[in-house]
C-alpha positions in Angstrom: 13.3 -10.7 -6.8 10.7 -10.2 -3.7 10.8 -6.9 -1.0 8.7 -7.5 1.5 8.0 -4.0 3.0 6.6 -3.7 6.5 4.6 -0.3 7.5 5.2 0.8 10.9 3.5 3.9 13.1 2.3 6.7 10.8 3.9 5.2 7.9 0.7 2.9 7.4 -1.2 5.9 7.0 1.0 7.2 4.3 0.0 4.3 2.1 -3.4 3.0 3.9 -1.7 -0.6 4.2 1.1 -2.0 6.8 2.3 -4.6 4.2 3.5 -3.6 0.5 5.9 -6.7 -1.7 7.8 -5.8 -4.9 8.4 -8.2 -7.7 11.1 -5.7 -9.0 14.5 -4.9 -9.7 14.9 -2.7 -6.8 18.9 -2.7 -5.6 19.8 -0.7 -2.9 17.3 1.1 0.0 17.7 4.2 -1.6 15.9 2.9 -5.1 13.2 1.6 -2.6 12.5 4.8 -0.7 12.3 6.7 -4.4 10.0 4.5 -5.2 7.7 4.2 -2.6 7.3 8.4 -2.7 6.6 8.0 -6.1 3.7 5.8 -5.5 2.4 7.0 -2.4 -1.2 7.9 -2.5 -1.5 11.9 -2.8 -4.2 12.2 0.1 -2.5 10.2 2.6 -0.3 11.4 5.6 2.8 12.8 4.3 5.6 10.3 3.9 8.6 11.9 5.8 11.9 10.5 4.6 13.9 12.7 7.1 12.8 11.0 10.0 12.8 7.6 9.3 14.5 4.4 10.8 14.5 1.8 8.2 15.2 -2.0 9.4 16.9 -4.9 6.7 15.3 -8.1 8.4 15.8 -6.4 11.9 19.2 -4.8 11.2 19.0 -0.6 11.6 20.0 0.3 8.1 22.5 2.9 9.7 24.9 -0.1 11.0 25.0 -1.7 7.7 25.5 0.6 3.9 22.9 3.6 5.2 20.6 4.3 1.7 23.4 3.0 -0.3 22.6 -0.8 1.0 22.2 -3.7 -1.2 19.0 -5.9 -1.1 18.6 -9.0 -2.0 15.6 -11.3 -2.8 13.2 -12.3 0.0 14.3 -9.5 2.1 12.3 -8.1 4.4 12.3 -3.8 5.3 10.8 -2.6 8.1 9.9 1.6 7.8 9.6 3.4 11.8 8.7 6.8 11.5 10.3 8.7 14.0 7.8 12.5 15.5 9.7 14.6 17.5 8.5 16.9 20.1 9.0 20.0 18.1 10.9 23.1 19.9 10.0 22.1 23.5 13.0 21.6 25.5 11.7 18.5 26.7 13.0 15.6 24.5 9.8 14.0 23.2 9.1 12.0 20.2 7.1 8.9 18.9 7.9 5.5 17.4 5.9 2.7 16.3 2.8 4.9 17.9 4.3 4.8 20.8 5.0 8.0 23.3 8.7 8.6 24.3 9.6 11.1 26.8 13.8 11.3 27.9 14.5 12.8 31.4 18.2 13.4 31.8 18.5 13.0 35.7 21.4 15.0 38.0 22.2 12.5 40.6 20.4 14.2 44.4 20.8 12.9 47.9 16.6 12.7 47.7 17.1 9.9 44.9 16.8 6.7 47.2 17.6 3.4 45.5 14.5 2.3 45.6 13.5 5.6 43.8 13.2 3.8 40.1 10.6 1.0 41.7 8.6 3.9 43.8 8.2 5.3 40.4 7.5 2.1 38.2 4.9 1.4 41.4 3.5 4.9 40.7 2.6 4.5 37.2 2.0 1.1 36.5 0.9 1.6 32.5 3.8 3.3 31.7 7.1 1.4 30.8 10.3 2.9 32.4 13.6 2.2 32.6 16.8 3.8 33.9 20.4 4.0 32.0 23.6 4.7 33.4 24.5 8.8 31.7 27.6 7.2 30.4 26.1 5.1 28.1 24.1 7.5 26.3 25.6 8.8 23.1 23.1 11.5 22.2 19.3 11.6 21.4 19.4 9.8 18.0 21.4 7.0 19.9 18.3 6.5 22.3 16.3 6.5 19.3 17.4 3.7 17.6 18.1 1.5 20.5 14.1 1.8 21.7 13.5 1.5 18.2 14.9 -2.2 18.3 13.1 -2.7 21.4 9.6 -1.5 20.5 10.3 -3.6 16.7 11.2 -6.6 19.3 8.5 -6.7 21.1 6.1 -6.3 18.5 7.8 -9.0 16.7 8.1 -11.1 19.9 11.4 -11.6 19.6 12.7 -9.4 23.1 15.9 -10.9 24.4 14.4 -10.6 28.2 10.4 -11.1 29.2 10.1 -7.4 29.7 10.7 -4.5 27.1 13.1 -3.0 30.4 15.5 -5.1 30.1 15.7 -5.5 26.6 16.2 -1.8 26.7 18.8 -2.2 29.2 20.7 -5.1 27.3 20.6 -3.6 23.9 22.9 -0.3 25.6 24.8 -2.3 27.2 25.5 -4.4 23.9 25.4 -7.6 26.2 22.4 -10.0 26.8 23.8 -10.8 30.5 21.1 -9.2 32.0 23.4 -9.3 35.2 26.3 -7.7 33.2 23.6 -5.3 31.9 22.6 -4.2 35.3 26.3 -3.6 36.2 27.7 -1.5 34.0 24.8 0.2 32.5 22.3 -0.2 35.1 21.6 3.2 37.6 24.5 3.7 40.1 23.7 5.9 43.4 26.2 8.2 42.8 25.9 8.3 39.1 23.8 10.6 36.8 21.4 8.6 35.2 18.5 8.6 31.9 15.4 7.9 32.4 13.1 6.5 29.6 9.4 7.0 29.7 7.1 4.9 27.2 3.3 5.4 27.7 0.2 7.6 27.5 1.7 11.2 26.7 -0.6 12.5 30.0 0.8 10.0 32.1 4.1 10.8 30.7 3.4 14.9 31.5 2.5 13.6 35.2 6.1 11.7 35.6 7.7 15.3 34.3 6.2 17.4 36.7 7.6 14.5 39.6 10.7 14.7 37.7 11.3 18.5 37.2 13.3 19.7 40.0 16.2 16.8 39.3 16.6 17.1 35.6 19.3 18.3 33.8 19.2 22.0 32.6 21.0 21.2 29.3 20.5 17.6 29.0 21.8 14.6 27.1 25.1 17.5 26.7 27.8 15.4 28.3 30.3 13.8 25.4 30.8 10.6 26.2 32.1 9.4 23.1 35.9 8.5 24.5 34.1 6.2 27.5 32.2 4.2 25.1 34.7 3.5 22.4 37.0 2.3 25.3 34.2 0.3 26.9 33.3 -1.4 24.0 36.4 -1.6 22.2 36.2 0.0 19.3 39.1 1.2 17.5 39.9 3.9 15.5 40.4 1.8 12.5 36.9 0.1 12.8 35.2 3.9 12.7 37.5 4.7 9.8 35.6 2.0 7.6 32.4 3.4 7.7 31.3 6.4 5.5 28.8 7.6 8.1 28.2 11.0 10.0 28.6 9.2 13.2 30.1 6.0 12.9 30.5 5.7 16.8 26.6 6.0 16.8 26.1 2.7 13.7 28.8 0.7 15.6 26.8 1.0 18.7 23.5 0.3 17.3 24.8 -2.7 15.3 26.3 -4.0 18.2 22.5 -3.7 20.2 20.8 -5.2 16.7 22.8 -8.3 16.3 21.8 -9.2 20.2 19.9 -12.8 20.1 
């Protein structure tokens, strides 16, 4: 039996390698991750198993069995350390080395409609898209979407030609990008989220632009009732998994299994 393991973000620097393959009996994720602390290197970065995203062949391991799911021989795991911000009340972290900064807007007659592409004009290096509020579960949703999307463009393997709209697509579970745009897209009379990727000083620059329309207690708004009805999914479908937040899984598996 053969794991490919792929390395992602700080996690190469916990074992000094991006690639690691297993001719062993390993079962389930959960053997894998016991294993891998117990041969991590003891002078590398510390290997954080609280913060990780783990990926069977592209799938986010929370939309299949969690820890608990079965592996099978030639498959291929892909580890994405997730850094968060620490206490700031700015919601910041990192994936795949990449800077993430979420600004949870309040909808202002000074927001134009051309406001997103004054700001995409304004900082050209940093990638930024906006989401419709409603479609926005919590942090850890947001998370795991971009986490496809960074793992997808690395891979090449984006469903659009820009990282945007595969962002856009994978929330709203569709890859119409025109559908995308419509439901999930920023409406003018709608709160809105805006994602930030880039250089952490750009990124500070875009906050201070931002700061007088963002949310005082952001991403707080429960929108779990619109998206089960928007997306259809029943009671009985949330009942099958043994999850925390099986509203969050279903969501994320619906944005992994995009092609």
């Amino acid at each position: 039996m053969l794991i490919t393991v792929k390395l992602l973000g700080g996690a190469k620097k916990s074992f000094s390698t991006d690639t690691m393959s297993f001719e062993k009996n390993i079962s389930t994720l959960s053997e894998l991750i016991n294993h891998l602390i117990q041969i991590k290197p003891k002078d590398t970065l510390e290997f954080d198993i609280a913060n990780l995203l783990i990926a069977v062949n592209g799938i986010d391991s929370s939309a299949l069995d969690g820890l608990d799911t079965k592996l099978e021989d030639n498959d291929v795991i892909s580890i994405i350390p997730i850094i968060h911000g620490g206490s700031s009340p700015r919601i910041q972290f990192s994936i795949m080395d990449s800077n993430v900064e979420i600004f949870d807007i309040v909808i202002h007659k000074e927001l134009e409609i051309e406001f997103l592409n004054k700001l995409r004009e304004k900082y050209p290096y940093l990638i930024i898209q906006a989401v419709n509020s409603r479609f926005i579960l919590d942090a850890n949703h947001i998370k795991k979407i971009l986490a496809l999307s960074l793992y997808a463009k690395k891979n090449k393997t984006l469903l659009s030609k820009k990282i945007e709209t595969d962002i856009l697509l994978r929330f709203a579970c569709t890859t119409q990008i025109s559908q995308a745009i419509k439901v999930a897209g920023r409406k003018p009379k709608n709160d809105f989220v805006i994602i930030g990727i880039g250089k952490k000083s750009t990124l500070d620059k875009l906050h201070s632009d931002l700061i007088s329309y963002l949310n005082p207690q952001p991403l707080s708004k429960n929108n779990h009732e619109f998206l089960k009805k928007q997306f259809k999914i029943s009671k009985k479908q949330m009942s099958t998994l043994s999850s925390s937040d099986p509203l969050e899984d279903i969501l994320v598996e619906k944005a992994a299994v995009l092609f």
